[in-house]
C-alpha positions as CSV (number, residue, x, y, z in Angstrom):
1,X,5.6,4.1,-32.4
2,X,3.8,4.0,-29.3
3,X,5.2,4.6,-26.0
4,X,5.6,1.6,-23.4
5,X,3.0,4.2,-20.9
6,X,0.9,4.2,-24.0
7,X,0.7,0.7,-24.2
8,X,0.5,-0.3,-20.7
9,X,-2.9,2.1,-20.6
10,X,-4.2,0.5,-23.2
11,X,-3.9,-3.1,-22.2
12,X,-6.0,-1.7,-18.8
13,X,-8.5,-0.1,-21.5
14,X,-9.0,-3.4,-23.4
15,X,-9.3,-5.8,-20.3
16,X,-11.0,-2.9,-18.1
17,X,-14.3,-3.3,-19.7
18,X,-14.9,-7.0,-18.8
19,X,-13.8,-5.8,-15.1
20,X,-16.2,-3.3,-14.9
21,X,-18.7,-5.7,-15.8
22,X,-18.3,-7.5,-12.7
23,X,-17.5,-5.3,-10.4
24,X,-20.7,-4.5,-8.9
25,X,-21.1,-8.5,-8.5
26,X,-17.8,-8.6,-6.8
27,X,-19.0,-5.8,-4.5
28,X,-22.6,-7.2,-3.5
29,X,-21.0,-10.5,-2.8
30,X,-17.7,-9.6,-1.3
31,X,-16.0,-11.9,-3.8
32,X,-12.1,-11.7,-5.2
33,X,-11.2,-10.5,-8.2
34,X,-10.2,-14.2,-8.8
35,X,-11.2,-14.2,-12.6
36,X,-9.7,-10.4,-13.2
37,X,-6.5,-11.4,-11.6
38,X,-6.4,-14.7,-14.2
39,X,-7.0,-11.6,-17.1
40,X,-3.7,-10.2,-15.5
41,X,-1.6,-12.8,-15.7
42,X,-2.2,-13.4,-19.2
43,X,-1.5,-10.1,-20.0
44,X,1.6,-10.7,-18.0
45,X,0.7,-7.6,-16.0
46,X,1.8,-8.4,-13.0
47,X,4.9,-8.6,-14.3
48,X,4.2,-5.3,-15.7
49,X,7.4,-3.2,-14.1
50,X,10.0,-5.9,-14.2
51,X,13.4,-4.7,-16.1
52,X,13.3,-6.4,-19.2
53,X,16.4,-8.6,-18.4
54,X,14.4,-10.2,-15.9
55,X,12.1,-11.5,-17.9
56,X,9.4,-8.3,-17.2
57,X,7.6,-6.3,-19.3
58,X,10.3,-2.7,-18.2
59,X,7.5,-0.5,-17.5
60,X,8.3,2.1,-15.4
61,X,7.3,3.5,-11.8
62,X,5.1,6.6,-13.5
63,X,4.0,4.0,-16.2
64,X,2.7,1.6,-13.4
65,X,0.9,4.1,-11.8
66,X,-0.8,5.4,-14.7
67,X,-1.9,1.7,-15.3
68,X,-3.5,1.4,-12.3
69,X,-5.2,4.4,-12.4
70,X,-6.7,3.4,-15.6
71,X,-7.7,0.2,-14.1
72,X,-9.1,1.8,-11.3
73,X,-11.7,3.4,-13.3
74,X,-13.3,-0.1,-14.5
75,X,-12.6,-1.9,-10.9
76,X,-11.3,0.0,-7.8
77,X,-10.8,-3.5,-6.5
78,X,-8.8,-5.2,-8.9
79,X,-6.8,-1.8,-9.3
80,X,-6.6,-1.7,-5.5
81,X,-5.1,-5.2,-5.1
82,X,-2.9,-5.3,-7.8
83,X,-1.0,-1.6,-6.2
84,X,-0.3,-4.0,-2.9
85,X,2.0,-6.5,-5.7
86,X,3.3,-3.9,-7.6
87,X,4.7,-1.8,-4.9
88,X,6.8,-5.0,-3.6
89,X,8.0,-4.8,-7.5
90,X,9.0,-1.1,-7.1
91,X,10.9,-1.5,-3.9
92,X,12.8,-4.7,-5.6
93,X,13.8,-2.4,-8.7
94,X,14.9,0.6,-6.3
95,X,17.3,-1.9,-4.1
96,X,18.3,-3.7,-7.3
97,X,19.4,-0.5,-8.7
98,X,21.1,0.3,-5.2
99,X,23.2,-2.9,-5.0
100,X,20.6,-4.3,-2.6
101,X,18.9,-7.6,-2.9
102,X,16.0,-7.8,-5.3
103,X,17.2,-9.4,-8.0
104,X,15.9,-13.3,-7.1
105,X,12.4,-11.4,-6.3
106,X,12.4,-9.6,-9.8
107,X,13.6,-12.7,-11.8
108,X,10.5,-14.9,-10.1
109,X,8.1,-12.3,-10.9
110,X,9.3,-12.4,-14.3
111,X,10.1,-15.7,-14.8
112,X,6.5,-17.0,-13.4
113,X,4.1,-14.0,-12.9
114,X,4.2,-14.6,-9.4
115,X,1.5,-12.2,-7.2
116,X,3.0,-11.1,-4.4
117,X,1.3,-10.1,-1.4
118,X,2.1,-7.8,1.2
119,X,1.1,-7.3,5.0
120,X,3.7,-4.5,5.9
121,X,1.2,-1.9,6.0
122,X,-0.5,-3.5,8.9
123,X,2.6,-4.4,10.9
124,X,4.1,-1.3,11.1
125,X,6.9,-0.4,13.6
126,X,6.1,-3.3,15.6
127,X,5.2,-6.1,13.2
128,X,3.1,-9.0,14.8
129,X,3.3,-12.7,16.0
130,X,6.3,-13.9,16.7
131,X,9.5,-15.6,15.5
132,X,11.0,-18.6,17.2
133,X,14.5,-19.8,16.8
134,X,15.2,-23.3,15.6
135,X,18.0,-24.9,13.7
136,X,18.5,-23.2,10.5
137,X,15.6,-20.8,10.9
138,X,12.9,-19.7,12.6
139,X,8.9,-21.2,13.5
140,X,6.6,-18.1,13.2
141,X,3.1,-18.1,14.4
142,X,1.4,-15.0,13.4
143,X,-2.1,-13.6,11.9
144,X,-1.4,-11.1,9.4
145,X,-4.6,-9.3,8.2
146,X,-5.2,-7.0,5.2
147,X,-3.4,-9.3,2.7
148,X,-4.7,-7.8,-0.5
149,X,-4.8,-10.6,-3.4
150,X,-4.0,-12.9,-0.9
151,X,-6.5,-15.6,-2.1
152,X,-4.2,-15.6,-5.9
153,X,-1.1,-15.2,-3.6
154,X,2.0,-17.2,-4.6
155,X,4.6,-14.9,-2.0
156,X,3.8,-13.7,0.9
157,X,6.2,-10.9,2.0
158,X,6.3,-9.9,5.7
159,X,7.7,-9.8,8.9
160,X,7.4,-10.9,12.5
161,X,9.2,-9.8,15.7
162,X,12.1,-12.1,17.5
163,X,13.3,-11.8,20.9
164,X,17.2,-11.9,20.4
165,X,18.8,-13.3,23.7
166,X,21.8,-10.5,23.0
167,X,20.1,-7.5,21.2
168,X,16.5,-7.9,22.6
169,X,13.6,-7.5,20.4
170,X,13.9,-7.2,16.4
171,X,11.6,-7.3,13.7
172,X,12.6,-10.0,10.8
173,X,11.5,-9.3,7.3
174,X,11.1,-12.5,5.0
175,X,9.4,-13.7,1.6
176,X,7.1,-16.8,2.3
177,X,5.3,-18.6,-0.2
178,X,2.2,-19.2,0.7
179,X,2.1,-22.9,-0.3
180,X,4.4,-23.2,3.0
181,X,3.3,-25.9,5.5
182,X,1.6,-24.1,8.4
183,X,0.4,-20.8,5.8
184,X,-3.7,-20.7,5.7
185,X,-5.0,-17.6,3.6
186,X,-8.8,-16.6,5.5
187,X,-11.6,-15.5,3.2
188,X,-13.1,-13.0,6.2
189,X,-12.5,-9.9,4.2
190,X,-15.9,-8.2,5.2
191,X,-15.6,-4.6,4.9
192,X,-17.3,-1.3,4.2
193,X,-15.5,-1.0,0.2
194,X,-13.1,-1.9,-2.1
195,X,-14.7,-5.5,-1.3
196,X,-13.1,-7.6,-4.4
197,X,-9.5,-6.9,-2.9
198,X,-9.2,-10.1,-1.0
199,X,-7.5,-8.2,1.8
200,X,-8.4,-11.1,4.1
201,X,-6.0,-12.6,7.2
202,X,-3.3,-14.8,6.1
203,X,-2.3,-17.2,9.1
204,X,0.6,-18.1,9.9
205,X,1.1,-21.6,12.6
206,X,4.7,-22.6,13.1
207,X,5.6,-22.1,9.5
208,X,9.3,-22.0,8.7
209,X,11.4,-19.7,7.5
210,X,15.0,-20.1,6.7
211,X,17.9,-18.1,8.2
212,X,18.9,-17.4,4.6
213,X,14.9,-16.1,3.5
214,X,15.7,-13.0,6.1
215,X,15.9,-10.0,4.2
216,X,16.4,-7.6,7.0
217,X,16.8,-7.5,10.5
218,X,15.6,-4.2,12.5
219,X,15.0,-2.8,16.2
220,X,11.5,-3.4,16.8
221,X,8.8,-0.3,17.3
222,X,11.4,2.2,16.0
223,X,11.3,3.9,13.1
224,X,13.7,2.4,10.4
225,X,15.3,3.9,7.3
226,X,13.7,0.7,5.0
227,X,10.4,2.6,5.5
228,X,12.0,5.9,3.4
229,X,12.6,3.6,0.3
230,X,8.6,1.8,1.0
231,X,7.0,5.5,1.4
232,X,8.7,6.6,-1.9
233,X,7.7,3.1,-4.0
234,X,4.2,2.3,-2.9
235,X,2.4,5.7,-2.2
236,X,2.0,6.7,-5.6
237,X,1.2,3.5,-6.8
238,X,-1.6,3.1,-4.3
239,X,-3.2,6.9,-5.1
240,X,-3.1,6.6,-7.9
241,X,-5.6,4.0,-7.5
242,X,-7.5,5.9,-5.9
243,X,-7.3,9.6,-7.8
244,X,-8.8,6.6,-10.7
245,X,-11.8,6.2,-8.2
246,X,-12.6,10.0,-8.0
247,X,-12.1,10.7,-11.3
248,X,-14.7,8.1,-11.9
249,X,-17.3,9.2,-9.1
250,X,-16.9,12.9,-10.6
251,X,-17.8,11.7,-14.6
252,X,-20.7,9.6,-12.8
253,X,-22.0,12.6,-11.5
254,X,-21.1,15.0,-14.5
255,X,-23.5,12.6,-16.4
256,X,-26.2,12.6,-14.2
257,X,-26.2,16.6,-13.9
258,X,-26.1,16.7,-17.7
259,X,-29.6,15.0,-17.9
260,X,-31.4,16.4,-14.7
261,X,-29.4,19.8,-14.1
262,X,-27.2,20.8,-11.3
263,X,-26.2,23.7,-9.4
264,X,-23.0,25.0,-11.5
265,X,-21.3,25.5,-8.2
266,X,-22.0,22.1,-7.0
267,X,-19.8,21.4,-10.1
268,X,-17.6,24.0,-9.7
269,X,-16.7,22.5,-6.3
270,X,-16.8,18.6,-7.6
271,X,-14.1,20.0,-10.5
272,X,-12.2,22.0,-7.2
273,X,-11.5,18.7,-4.9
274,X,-11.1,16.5,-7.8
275,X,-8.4,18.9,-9.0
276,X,-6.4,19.1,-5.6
277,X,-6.9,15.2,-5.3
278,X,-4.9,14.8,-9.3
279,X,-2.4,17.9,-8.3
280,X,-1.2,16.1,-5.1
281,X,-1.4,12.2,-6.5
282,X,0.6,13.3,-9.6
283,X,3.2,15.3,-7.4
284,X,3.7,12.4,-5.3
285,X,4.4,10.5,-8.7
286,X,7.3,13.5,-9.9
287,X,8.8,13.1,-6.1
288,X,9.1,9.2,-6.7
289,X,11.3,10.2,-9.8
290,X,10.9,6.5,-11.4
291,X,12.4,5.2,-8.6
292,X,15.5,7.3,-9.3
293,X,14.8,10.1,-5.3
294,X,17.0,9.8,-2.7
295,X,15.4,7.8,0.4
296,X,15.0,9.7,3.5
297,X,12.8,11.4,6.4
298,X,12.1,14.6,4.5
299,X,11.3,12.5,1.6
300,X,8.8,10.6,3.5
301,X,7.2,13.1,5.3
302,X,6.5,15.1,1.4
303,X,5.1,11.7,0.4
304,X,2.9,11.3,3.3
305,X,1.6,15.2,3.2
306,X,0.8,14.8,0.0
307,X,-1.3,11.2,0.7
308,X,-3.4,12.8,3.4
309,X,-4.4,15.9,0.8
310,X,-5.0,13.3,-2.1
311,X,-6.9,11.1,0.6
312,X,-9.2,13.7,1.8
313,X,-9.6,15.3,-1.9
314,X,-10.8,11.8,-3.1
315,X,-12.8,11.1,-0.4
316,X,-14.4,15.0,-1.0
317,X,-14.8,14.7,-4.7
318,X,-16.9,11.1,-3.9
319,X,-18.8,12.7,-1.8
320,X,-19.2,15.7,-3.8
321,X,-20.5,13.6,-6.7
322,X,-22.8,12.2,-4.6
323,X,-24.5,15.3,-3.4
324,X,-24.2,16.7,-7.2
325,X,-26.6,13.5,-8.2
326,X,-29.1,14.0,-5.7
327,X,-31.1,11.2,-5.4
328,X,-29.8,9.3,-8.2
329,X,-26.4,8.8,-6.9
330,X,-27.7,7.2,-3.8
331,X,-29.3,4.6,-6.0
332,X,-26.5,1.6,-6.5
333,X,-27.3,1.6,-10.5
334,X,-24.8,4.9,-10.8
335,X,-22.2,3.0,-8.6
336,X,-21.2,6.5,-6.6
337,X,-22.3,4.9,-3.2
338,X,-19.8,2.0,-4.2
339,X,-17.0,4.5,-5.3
340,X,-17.6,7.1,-2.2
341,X,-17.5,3.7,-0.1
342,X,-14.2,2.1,-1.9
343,X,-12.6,6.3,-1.5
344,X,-13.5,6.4,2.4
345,X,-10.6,3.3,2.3
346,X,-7.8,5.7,0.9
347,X,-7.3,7.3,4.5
348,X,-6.5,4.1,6.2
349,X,-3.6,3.3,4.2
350,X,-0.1,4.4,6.0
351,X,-0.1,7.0,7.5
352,X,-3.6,7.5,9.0
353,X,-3.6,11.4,8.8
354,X,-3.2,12.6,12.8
355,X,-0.1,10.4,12.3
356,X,0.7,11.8,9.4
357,X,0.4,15.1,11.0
358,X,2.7,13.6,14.2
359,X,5.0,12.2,12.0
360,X,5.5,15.6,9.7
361,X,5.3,18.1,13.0
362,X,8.1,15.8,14.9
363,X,10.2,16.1,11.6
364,X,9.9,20.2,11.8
365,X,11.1,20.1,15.4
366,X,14.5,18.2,15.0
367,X,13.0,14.8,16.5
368,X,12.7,11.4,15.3
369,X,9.6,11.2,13.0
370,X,8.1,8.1,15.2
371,X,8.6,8.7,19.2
């Protein structure tokens, strides 16, 4: 009998091909993935890593991140967009496990194949906009950029800052749907790669939100124990998007050295950076434990080393494969310019690495990892 990771790589295998048929079109045309993410959802895939008794398909964290790595091979973009939805999934599993709420988000996704969209990454510490007080909620006016698969969006997960008259300001964390009154999703995502990701700015102009929708409250611009349980669900889900894209830039090259010859230790090097970028994607997968680690500053700061390493080995094996093709690879037919310019996007996603570096040298010296 096959094994559910089995499976869940082979479903991106059998829908992967039709991806990769439009990706370059996606790319020269800065389009979404509309049409892959209607393939998705009728392979329920987004759905993909919801327990069972939810209504999910009970893939796990290491299974999920094997799917999109396969995925990322046929369409960085689709692969890219659909991390952003599944790590909202993984953090709703972890605090379900923990006696936390999730729950109500896991039994939607299940229920409907809801795509969730995210905007955290962006926000940070401080979160923008802001949140307004009113009776039974709060108005929120906010522009919330780099909303990946925000133009299939049904929930919009995010957070704005409030100025409380007693504790000054906090940062609210909410689910929106993005049908709200007052919600407009942009189509300005214009960007250097990973173009199909529809990672566009969601606006946000005196929409409500419900005391009751507030999923956590937290001092604003300070570093927050929520992030330890976000760094541990969503960074190996999102390298592993990635570690797909080199893997695919390297066989590129491997296949145009094959028929015009190459320098062995040009490929001796490609085999080098592509290795280191695999070693630390797959240990940040083992640290993640399928969503069984412990949450906490030590934890994240492992997780974050180990993106910067991937990050820079992805980017370094693209770049590698390039220079292995020669001219070739320069030409857009081979797709390596599109797959150097979709790695160059891993190093943006939390933390940026002289953050990283801050975050992880604060850590050694006793202090808070954010000052």
């Amino acid at each position: 009998m096959l094994t559910q990771t089995v499976q869940w790589t082979e479903v991106a295998r059998e829908i992967g091909p039709g991806f990769a048929a439009r990706a370059a079109e996606h790319d020269d045309s800065d389009a979404f993935v509309a049409d892959n993410y209607v393939v998705l959802r009728e392979h329920k895939v987004f759905s993909a890593m919801v327990p069972a008794e939810f209504g999910g398909g009970g893939a796990s964290h290491r299974e999920v991140c094997a799917l999109l790595r396969e995925l990322s091979h046929f369409c960085p973009s689709t692969a890219l967009a659909l991390s952003m939805h599944q790590h909202l999934v993984a953090a709703a599993v972890f605090n379900h496990r923990h006696g936390r709420p999730g729950q109500k988000l896991l039994e939607a996704v299940g229920g409907r194949e809801l795509v969730l969209v995210s905007t955290g990454a962006n926000d940070w510490l401080a979160s923008s906009g802001e949140a307004v007080k009113v009776d039974g909620g709060y108005r929120v006016n906010a522009a919330k950029p780099f909303a990946s698969g925000s133009p299939a969006g049904d929930m919009l997960v995010t957070s704005a800052p409030y100025n409380d008259p007693a504790e000054g300001w906090q940062v609210l964390h909410f689910p929106l749907p993005i049908k709200t009154e007052g919600v407009t999703v942009n189509q300005d995502w214009l960007a250097m790669g990973m173009r199909g990701t529809g990672s566009g700015t969601v606006v946000l102009k005196d929409a409500f939100v419900a005391d009751g929708a507030v999923s956590l409250r937290r001092p604003r611009a300070r570093y927050h124990a929520v992030y330890n349980t976000i760094m541990g669900c969503a960074l190996p889900l999102i390298m592993s998007v990635y570690v797909g894209v080199a893997e695919t830039a390297a066989e590129r090259a491997r296949a145009v050295a094959r028929k015009r010859g190459a320098l062995p230790q040009l490929l001796g090097e490609l085999e080098n950076s592509l290795t280191a970028a695999q070693l630390a994607t797959d240990s940040m997968i083992e640290l993640a434990a399928d969503l069984e680690f412990e949450p906490s500053n030590e934890l994240s700061s492992a997780m974050l080393v180990r993106k910067t390493l991937a990050s820079n080995a992805v980017i370094g094996t693209a770049a590698k494969a390039l220079e292995v093709a020669g001219g070739a690879g320069y030409l857009r037919a081979n797709s390596i310019e599109r797959l150097l310019r979709d790695a160059y996007a891993s190093q943006f996603h939390p933390l940026p690495e002289r953050k990283q570096q801050e975050f992880t040298g604060r850590l050694q010296l006793g202090l808070d990892p954010v000052a």
